[in-house]
N, CA, C and O atoms as CSV, one atom per row, in Angstrom:
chain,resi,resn,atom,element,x,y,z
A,1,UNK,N,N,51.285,-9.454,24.957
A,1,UNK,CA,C,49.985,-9.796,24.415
A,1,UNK,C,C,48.940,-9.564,25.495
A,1,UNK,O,O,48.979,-9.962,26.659
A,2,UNK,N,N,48.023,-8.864,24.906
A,2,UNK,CA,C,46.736,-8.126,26.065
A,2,UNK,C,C,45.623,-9.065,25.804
A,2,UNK,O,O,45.147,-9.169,24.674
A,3,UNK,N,N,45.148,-9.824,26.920
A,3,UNK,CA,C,44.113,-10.860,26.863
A,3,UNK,C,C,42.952,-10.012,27.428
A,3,UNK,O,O,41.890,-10.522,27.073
A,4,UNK,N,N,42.708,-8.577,28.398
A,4,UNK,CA,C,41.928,-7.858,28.656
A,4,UNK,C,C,40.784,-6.909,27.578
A,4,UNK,O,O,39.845,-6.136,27.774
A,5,UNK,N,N,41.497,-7.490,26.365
A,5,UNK,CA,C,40.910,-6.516,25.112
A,5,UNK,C,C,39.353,-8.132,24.480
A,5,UNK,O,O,38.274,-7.836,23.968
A,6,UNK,N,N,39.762,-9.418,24.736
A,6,UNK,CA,C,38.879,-10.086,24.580
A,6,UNK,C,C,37.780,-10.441,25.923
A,6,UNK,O,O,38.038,-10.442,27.126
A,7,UNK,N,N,36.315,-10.769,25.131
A,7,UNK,CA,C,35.072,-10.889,25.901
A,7,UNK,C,C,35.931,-12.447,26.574
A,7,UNK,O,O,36.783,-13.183,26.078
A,8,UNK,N,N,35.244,-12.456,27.839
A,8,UNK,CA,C,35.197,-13.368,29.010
A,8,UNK,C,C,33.636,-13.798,28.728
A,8,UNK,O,O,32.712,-13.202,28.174
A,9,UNK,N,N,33.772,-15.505,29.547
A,9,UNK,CA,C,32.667,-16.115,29.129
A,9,UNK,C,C,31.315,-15.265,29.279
A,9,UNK,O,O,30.381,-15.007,28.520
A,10,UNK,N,N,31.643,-14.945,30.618
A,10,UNK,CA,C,30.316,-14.086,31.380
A,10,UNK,C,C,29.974,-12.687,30.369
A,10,UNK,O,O,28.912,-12.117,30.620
A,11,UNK,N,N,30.720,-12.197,29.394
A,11,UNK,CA,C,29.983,-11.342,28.809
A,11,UNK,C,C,29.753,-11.894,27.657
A,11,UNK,O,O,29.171,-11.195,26.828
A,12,UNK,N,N,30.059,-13.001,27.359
A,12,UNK,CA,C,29.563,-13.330,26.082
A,12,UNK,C,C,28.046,-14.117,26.323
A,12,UNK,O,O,27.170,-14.037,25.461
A,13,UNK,N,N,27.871,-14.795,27.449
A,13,UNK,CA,C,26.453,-15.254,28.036
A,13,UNK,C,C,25.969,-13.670,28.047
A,13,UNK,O,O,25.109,-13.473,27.188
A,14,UNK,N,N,26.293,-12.581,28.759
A,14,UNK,CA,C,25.160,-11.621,28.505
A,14,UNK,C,C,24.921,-11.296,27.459
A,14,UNK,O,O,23.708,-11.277,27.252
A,15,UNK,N,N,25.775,-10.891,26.289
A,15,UNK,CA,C,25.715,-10.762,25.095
A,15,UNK,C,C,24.380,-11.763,24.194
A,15,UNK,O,O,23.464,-11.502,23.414
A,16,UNK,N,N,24.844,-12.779,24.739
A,16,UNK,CA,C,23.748,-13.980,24.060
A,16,UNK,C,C,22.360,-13.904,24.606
A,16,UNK,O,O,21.375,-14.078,23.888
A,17,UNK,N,N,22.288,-13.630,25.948
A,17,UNK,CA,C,20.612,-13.254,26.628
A,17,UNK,C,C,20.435,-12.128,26.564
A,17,UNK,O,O,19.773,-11.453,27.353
A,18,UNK,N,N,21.180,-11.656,25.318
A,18,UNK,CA,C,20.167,-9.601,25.322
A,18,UNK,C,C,19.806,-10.741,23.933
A,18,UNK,O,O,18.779,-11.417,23.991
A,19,UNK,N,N,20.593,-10.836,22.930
A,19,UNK,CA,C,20.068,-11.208,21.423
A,19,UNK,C,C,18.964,-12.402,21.864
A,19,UNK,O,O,17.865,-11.924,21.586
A,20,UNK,N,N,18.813,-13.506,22.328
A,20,UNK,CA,C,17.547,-13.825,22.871
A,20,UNK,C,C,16.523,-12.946,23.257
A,20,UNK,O,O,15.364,-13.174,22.911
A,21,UNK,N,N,16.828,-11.937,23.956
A,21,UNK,CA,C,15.959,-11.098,24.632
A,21,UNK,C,C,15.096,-10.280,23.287
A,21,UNK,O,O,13.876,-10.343,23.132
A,22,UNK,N,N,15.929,-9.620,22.508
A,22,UNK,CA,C,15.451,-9.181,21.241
A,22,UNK,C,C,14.981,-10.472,20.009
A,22,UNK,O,O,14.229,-10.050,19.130
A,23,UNK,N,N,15.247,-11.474,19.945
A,23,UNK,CA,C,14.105,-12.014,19.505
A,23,UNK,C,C,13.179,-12.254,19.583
A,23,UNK,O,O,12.360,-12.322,18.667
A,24,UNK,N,N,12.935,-12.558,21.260
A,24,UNK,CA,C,12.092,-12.557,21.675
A,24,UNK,C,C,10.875,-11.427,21.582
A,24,UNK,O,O,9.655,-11.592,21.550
A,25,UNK,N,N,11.592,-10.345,21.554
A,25,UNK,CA,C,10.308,-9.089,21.060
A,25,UNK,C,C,10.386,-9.123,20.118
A,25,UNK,O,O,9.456,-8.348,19.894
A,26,UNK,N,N,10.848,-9.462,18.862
A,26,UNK,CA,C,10.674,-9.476,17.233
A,26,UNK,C,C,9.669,-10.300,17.048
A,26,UNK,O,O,8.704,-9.986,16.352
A,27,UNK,N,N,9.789,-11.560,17.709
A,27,UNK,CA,C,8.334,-12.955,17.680
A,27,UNK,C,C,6.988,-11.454,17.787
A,27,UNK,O,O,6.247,-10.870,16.996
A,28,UNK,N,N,7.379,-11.376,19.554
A,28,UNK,CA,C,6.244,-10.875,19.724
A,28,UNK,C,C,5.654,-9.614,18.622
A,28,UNK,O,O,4.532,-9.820,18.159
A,29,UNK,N,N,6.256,-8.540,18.265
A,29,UNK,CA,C,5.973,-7.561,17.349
A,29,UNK,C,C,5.461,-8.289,16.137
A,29,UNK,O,O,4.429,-7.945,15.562
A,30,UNK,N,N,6.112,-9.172,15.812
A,30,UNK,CA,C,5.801,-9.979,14.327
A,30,UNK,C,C,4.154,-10.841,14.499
A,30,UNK,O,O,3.385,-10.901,13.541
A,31,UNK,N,N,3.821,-11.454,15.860
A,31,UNK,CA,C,2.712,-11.961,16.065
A,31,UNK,C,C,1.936,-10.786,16.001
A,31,UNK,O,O,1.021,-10.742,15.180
A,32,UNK,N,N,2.190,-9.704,16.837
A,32,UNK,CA,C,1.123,-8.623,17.175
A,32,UNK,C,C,0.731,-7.807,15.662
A,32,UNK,O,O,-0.449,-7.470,15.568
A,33,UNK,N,N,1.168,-7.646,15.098
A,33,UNK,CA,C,1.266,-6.973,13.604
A,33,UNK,C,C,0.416,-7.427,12.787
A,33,UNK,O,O,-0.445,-6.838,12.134
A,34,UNK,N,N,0.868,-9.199,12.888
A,34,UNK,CA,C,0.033,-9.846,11.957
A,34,UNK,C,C,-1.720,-9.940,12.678
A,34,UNK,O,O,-2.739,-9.640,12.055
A,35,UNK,N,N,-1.663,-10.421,14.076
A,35,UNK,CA,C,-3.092,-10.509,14.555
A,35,UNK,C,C,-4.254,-8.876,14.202
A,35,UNK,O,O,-5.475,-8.810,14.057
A,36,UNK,N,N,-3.137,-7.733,14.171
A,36,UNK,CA,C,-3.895,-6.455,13.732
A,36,UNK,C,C,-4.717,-6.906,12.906
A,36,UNK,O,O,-5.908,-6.873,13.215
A,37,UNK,N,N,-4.176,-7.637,11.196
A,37,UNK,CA,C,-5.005,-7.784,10.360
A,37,UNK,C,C,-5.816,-9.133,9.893
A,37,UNK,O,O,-6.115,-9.585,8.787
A,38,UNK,N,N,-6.049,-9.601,11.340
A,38,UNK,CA,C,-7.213,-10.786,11.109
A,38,UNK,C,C,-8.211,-10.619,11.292
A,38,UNK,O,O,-8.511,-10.049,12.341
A,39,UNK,N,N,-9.461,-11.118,10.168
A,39,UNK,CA,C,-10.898,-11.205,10.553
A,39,UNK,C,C,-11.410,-11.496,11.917
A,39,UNK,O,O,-11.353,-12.694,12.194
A,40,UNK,N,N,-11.822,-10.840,12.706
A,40,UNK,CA,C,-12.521,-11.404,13.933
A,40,UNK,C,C,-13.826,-11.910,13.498
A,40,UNK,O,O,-14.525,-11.531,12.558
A,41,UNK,N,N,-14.071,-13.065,14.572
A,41,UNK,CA,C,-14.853,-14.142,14.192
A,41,UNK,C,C,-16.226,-13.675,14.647
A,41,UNK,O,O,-17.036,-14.569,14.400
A,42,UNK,N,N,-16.691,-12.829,15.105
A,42,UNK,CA,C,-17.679,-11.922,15.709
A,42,UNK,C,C,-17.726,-10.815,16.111
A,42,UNK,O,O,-16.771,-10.292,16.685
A,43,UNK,N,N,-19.086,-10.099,15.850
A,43,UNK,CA,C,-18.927,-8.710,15.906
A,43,UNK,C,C,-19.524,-8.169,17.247
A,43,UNK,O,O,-20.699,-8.436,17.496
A,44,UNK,N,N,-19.049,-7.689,17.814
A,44,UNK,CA,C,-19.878,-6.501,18.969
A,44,UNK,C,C,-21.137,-5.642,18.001
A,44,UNK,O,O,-21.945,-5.082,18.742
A,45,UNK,N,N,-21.271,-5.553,17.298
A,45,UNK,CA,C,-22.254,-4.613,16.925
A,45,UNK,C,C,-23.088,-5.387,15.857
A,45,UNK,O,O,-22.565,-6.108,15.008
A,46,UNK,N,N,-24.518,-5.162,15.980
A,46,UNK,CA,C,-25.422,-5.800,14.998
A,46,UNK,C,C,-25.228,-5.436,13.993
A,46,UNK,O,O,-25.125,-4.209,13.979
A,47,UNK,N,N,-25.041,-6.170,12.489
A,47,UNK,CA,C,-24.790,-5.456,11.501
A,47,UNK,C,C,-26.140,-5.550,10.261
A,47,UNK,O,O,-26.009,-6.639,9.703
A,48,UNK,N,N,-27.108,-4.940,9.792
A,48,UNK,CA,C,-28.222,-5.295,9.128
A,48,UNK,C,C,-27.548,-5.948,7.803
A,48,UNK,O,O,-26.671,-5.307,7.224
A,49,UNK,N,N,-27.942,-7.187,7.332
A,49,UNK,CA,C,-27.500,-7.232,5.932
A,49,UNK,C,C,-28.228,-6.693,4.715
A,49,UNK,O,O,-27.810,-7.049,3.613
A,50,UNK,N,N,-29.488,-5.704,4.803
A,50,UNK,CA,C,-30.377,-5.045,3.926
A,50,UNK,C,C,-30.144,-3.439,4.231
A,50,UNK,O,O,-30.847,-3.073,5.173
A,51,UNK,N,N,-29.495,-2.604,3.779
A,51,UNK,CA,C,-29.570,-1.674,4.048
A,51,UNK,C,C,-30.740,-0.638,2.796
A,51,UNK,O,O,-30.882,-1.058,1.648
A,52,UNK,N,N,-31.146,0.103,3.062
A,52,UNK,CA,C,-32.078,1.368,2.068
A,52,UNK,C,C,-31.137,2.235,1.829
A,52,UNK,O,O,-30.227,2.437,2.633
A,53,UNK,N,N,-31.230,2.760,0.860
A,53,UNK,CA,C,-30.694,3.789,0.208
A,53,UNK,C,C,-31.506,5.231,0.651
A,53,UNK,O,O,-30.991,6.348,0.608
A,54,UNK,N,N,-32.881,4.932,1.079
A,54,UNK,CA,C,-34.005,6.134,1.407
A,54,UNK,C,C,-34.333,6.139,2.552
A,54,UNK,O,O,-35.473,6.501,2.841
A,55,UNK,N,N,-33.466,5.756,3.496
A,55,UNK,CA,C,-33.666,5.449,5.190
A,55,UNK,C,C,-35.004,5.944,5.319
A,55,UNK,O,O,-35.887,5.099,5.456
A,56,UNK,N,N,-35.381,7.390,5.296
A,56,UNK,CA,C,-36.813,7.652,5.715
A,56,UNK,C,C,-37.718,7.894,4.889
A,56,UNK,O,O,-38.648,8.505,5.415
A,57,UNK,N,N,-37.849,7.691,3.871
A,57,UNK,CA,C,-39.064,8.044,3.678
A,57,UNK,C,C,-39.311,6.598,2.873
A,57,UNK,O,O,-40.221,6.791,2.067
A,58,UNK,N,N,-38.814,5.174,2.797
A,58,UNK,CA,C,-39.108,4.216,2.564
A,58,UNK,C,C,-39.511,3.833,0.793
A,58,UNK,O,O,-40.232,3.100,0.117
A,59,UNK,N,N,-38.698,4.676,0.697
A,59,UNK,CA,C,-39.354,4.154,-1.026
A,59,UNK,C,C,-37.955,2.809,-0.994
A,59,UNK,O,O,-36.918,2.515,-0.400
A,60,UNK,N,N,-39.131,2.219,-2.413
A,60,UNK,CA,C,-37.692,0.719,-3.294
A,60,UNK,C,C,-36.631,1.948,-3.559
A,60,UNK,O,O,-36.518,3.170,-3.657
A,61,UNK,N,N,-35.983,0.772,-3.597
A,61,UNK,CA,C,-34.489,1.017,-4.122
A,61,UNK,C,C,-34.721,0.882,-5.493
A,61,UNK,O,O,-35.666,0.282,-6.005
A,62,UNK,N,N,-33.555,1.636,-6.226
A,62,UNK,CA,C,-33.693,1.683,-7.683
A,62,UNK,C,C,-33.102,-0.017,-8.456
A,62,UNK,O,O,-32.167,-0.679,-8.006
A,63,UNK,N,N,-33.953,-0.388,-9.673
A,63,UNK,CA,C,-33.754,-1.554,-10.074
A,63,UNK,C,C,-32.319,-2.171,-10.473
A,63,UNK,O,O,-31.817,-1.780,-11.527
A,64,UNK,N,N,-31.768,-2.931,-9.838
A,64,UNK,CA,C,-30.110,-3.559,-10.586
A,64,UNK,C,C,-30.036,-3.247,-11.812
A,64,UNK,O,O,-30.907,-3.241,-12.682
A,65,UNK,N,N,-28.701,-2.924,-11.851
A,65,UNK,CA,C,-28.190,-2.587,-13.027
A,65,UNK,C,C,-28.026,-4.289,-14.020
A,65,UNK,O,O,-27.225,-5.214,-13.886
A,66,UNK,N,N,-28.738,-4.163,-14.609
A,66,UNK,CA,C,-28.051,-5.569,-15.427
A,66,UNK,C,C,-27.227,-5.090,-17.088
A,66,UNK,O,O,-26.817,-3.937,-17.216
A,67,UNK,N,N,-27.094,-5.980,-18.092
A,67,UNK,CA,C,-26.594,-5.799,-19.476
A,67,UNK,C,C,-27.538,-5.208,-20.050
A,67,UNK,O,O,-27.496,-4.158,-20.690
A,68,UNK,N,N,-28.526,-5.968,-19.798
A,68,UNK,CA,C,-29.671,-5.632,-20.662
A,68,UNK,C,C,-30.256,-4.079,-20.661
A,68,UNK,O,O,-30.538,-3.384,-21.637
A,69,UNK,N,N,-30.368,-3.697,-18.956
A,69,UNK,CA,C,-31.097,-2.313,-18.845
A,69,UNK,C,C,-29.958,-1.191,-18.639
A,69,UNK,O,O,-30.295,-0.044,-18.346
A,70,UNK,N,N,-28.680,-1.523,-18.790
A,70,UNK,CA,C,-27.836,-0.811,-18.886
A,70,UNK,C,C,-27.768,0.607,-19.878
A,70,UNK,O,O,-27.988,0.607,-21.090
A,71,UNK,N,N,-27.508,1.470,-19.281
A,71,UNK,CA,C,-27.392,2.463,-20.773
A,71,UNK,C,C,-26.263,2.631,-21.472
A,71,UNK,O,O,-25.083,2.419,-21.193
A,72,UNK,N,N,-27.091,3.264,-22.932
A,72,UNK,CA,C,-25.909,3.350,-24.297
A,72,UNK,C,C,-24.694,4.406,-24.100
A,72,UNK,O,O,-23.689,4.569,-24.792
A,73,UNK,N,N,-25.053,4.959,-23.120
A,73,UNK,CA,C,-24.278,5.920,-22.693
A,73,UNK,C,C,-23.390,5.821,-21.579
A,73,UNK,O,O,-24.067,5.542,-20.590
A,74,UNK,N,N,-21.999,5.938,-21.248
A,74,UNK,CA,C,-21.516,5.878,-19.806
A,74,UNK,C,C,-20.646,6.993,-19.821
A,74,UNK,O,O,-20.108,7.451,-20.829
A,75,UNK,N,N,-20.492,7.546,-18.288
A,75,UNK,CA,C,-19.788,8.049,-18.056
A,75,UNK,C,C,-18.002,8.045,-18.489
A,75,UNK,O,O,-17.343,7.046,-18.202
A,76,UNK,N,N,-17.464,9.015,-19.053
A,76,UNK,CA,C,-16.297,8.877,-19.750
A,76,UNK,C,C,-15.024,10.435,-19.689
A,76,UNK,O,O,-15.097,11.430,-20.410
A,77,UNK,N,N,-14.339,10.255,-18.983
A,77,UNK,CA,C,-13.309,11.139,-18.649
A,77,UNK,C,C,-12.962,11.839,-20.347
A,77,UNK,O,O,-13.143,11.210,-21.389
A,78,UNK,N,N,-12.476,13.151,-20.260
A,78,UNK,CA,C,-11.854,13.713,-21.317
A,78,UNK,C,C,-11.197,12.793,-22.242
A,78,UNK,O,O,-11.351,12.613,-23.450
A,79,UNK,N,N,-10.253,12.131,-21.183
A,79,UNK,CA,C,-8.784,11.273,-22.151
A,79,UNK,C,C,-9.464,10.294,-22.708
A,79,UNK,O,O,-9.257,10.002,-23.886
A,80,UNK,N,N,-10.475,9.566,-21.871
A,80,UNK,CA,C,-11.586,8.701,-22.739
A,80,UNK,C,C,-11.555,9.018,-23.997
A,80,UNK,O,O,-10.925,8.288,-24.761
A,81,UNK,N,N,-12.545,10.722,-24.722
A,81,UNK,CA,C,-13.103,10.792,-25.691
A,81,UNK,C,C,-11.579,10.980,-26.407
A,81,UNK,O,O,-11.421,10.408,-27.485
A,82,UNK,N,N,-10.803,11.518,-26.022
A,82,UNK,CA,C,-9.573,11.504,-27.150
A,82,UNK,C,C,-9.260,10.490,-27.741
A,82,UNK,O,O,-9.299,9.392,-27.185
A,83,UNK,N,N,-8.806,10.694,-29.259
A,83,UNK,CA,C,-8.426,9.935,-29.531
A,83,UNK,C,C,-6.576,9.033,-29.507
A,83,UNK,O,O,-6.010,9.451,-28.497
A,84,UNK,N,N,-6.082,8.504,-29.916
A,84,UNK,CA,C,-5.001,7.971,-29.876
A,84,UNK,C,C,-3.872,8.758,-30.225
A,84,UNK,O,O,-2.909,8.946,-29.482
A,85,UNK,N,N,-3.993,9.158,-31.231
A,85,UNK,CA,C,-3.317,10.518,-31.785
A,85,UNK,C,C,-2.860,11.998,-30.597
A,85,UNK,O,O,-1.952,12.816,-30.444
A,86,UNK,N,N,-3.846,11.710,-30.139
A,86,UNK,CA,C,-4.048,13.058,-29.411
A,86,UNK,C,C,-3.433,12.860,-28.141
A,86,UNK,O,O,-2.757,13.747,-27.621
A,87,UNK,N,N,-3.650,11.620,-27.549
A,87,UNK,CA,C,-2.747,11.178,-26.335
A,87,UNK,C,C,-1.562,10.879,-26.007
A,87,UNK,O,O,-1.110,10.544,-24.913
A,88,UNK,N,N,-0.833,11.074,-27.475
A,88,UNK,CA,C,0.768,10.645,-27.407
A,88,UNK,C,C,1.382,11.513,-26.999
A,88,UNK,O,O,2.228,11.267,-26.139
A,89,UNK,N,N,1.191,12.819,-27.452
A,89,UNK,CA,C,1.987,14.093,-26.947
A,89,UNK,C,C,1.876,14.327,-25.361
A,89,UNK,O,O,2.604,15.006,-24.638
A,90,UNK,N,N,0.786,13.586,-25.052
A,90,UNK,CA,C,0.441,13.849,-23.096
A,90,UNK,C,C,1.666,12.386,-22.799
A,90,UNK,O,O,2.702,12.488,-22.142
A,91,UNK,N,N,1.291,11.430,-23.314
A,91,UNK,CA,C,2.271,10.237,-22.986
A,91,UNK,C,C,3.534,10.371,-23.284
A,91,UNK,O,O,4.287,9.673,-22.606
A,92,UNK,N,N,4.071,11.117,-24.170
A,92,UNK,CA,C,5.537,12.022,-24.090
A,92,UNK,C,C,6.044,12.643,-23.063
A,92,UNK,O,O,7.245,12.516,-22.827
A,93,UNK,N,N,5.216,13.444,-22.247
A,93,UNK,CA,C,5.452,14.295,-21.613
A,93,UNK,C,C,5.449,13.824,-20.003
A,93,UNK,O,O,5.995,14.287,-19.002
A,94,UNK,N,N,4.586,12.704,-20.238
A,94,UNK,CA,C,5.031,11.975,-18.798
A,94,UNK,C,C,5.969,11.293,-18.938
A,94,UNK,O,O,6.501,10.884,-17.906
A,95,UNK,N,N,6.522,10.914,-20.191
A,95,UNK,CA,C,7.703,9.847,-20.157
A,95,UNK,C,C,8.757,11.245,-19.867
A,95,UNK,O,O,9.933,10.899,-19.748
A,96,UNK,N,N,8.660,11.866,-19.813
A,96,UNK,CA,C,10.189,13.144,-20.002
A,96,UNK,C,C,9.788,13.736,-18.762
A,96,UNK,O,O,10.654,14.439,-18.241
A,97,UNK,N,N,8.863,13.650,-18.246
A,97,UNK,CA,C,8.958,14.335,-16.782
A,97,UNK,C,C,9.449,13.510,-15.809
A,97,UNK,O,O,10.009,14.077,-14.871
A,98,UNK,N,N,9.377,12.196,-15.790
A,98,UNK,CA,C,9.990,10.703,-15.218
A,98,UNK,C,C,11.497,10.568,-15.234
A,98,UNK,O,O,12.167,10.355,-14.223
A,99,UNK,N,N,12.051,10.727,-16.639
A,99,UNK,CA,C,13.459,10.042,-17.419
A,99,UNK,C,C,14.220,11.479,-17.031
A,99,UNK,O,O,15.203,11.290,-16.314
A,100,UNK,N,N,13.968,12.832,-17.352
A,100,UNK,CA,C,14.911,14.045,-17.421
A,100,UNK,C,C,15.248,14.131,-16.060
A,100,UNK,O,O,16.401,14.559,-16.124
A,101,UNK,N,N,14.920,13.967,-14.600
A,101,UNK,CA,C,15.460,14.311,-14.152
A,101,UNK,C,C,16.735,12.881,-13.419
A,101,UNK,O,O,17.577,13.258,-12.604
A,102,UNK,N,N,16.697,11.594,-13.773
A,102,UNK,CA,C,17.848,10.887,-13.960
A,102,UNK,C,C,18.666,10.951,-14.746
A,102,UNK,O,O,19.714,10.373,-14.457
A,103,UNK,N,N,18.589,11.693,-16.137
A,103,UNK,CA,C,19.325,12.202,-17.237
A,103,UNK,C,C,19.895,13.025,-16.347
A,103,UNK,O,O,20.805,12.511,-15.696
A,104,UNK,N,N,19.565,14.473,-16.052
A,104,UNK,CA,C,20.548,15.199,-15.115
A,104,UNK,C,C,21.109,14.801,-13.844
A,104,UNK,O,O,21.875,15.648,-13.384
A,105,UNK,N,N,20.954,13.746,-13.129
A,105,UNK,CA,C,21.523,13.137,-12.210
A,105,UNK,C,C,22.778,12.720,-12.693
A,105,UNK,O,O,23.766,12.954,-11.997
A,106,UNK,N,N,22.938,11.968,-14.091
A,106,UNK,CA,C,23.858,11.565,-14.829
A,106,UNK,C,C,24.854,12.389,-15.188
A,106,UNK,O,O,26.021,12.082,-14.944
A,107,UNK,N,N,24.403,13.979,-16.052
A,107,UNK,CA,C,25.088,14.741,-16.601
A,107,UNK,C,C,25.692,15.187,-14.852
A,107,UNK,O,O,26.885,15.458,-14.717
A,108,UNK,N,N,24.926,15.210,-13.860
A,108,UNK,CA,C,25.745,15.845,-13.309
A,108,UNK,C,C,27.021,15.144,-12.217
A,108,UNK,O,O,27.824,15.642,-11.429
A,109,UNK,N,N,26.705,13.757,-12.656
A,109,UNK,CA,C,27.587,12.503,-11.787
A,109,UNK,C,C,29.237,13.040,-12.529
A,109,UNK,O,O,30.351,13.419,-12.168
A,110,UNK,N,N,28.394,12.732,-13.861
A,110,UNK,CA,C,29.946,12.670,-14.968
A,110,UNK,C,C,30.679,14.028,-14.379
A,110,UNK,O,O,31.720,14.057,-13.722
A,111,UNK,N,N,30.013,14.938,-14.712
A,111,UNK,CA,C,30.308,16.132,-15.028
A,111,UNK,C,C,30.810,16.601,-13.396
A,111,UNK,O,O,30.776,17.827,-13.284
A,112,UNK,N,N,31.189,16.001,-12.330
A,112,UNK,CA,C,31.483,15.854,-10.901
A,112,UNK,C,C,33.294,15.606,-11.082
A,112,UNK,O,O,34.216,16.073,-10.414
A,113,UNK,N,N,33.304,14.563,-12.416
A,113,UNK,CA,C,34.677,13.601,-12.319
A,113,UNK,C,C,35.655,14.738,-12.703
A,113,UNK,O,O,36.864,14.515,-12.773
């Protein structure tokens, strides 16, 4: 019986202060990662809270959009004006461009055996 094939205390203490050692940089990576995406509490740079839309030549800005002065008209993509009818054959065709190629993943798993 070969007792040279098992760890001795002394490498199992090093063993244990490397895995300390690497948690220890996981904390740190995991702190540093998260501080990337925190609000800082002040800015180095003045920031105006009024900006112009006409920097130079100083005219108003155009009036808020409200409900009321809104127009009857809005901007509206093709698929917008289609109707329901007309969009199924496009919504077919994304469902079969999605599903066919796991269908042939399949035919060709089986078709492997």
């Amino acid at each position: 019986f070969d007792l040279s094939y098992f760890p001795t205390r002394n490498h199992i203490l090093k063993y244990q202060y490397d895995a300390y050692f690497f948690d220890f940089v996981d904390c740190l990576v995991l702190v540093a990662s998260s501080l990337a995406f925190t609000a800082s509490s002040g800015s180095r740079f003045a920031v105006s809270r009024k900006t112009s839309l006409n920097g130079f030549m100083g005219d108003p800005e155009r009036p808020k959009l409200t409900r009321d002065s809104e127009p009857e008209e809005f901007f509206a993509t093709d698929m917008d004006k289609m109707s329901d009818e007309e969009k199924i054959p496009i919504a077919l065709a994304g469902l079969a461009f999605v599903s066919l190629p796991f269908i042939a993943g399949l035919i060709a798993l089986y078709a492997a055996k």
